[in-house]
N, C-alpha and C positions, 0 to 999 in steps of 0.2 A: 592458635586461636581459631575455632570456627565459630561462623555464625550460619544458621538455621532458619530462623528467620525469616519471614517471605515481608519484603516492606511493599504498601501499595499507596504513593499518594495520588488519590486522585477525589477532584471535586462533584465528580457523576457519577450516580449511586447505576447506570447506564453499563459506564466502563467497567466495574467491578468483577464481571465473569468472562473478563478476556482470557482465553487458552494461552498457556506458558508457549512460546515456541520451542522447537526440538530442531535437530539438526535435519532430521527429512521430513518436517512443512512446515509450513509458513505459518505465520500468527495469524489469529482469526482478524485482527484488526492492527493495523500498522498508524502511528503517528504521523502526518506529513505533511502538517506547516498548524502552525499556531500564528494569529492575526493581532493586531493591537488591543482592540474591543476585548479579547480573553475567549473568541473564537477559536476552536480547537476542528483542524480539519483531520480527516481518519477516512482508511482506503480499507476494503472488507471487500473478501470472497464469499458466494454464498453461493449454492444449489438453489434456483428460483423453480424450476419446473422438474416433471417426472420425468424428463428424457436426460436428466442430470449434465445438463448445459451448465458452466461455471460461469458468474457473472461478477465482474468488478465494480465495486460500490464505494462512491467519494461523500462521505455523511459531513457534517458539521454539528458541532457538540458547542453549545452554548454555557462556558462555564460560570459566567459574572451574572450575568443574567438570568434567564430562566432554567437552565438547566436542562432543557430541552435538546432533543435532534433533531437535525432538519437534511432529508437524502439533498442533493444537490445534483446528482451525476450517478449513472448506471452504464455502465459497459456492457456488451453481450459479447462477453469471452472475458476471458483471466488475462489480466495482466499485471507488470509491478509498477507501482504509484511508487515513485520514490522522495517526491515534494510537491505540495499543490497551496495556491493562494486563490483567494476574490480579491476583488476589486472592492471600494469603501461602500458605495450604492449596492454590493450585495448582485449586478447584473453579470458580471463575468466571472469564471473560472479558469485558471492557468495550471495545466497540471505537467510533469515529465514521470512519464515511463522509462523504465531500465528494461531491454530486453540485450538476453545473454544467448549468444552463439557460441555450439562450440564447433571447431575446425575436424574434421576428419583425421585419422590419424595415420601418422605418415611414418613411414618405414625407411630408417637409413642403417645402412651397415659400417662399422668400425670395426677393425681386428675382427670378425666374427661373430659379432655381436650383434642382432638386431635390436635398435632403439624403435620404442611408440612414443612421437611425440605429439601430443594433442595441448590445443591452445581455446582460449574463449576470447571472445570479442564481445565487448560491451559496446552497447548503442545507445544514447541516449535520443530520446524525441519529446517534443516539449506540442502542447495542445492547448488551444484558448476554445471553450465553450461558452457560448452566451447561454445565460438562466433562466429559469421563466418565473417570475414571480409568484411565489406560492403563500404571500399573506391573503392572496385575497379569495 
């Protein structure tokens, strides 16, 4: 049995033209923390300037509510958001980055044989930004 089908629930008519990811890039926009309220937080690469600087962007997607985005956090450089919360007053940000090492590759010999062996190392780093209020 196949299915064909593309299923998309989502309550932000916003969300609706996120790029499929593929195996060589990344989604245009990644999920990476939903909050009590039916706050939806979401990490986005984007091209801001013509010297094609990549920039990392932490939005917040008001589902219950108004339906609205709100940026929250901009990075100058790419990185990967792999979970982010606020705080209930909306002042703080908590986010962890995944960055992926890999090890050079290292040459052993058995009977004859030379092995490559190469390895990755995952690093996790975790960032608290305070927000500046932008209701007013």
């Amino acid at each position: 049995m196949q299915f064909n089908q593309k299923v998309c629930i989502d309550a932000s008519p916003q969300l609706r033209n996120v790029s499929e990811p593929t195996r060589t890039t990344r989604p245009a926009q990644r999920l990476v923390g939903q909050e009590r309220d039916g706050m939806m937080l979401y990490a986005r690469d984007s091209v801001d300037d013509p010297s094609g600087k990549v920039r990392t962007h932490i939005d917040a997607y008001y589902v219950t509510r108004s339906g609205g985005k709100r940026p929250l956090y901009v990075h100058d450089g790419a990185m990967r958001v792999v979970s982010a919360t606020v705080n209930q007053d909306n002042t703080l940000l908590a986010f962890t980055v995944k960055k992926v090492e890999r090890t050079a590759p290292t040459s052993s010999s058995s009977t004859n044989a030379t092995r490559q062996d190469t390895s990755d190392q995952d690093t996790f780093n975790s960032f608290l930004v305070e927000l500046n209020d932008q209701r007013t």
